[in-house]
C-alpha positions in Angstrom: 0.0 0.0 0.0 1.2 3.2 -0.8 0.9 6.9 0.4 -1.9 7.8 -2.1 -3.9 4.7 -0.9 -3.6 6.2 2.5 -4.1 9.9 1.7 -7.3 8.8 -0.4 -8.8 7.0 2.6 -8.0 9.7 4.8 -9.3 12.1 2.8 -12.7 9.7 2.2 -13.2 9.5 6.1 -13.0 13.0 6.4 -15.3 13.5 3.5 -17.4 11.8 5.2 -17.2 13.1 8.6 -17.8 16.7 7.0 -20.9 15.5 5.3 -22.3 14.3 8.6 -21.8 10.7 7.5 -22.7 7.4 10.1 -21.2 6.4 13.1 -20.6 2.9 11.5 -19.3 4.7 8.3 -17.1 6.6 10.1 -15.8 3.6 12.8 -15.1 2.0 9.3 -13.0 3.9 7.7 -10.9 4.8 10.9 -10.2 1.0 11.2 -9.6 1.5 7.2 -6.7 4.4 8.0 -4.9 2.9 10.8 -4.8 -0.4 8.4 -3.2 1.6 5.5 -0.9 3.5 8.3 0.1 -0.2 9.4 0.7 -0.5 5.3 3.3 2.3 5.1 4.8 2.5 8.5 6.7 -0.9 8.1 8.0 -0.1 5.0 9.4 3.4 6.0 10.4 2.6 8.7 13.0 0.1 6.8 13.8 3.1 4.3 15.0 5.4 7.1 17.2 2.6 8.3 18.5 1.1 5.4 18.9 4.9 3.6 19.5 7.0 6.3 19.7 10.3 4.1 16.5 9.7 2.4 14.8 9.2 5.9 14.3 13.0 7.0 13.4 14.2 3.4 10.8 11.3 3.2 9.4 11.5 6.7 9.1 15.4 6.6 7.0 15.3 3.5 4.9 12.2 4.0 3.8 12.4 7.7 2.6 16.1 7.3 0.6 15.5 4.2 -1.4 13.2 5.8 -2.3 15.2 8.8 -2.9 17.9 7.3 -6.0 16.1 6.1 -7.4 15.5 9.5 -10.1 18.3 10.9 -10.6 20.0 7.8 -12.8 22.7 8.2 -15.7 21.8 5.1 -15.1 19.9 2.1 -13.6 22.8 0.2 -10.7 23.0 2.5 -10.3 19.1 2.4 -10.2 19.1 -1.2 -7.8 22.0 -1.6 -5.6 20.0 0.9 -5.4 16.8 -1.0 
């Protein structure tokens, strides 16, 4: 699983949230993001360690993207974010 995979199920979840979207919608896609965080962590993880120099470049653009996501304001600032 990639980045994209995780920033597009963020970005769903939150979609959703904005919209006023179902507890069990919303329960589902949180277990649906911390799968696809699982996904990429690993696999970072063994990128910082094996190439050390990529590690901070990587971590400092991935990790914020992502959060950036998270409490978006309506859907116009969600999409403007992605």
């Amino acid at each position: 699983m990639d980045k994209t995979t995780r920033r597009s199920t963020v970005f769903a979840r939150e979609g959703l949230r904005l919209s006023g979207g179902d507890v069990e919608g919303l329960a589902q896609f949180r277990a649906e993001v911390h799968a696809t965080c699982a996904a990429i962590g690993s696999p970072r993880v063994l990128v910082s360690i094996l190439v050390q120099a990529l590690a901070p470049a990587a971590a400092a653009a991935a990790a914020p993207a992502s959060y950036a996501l998270r409490g978006a304001a309506d859907v116009h600032v969600l999409a403007a974010l992605r």
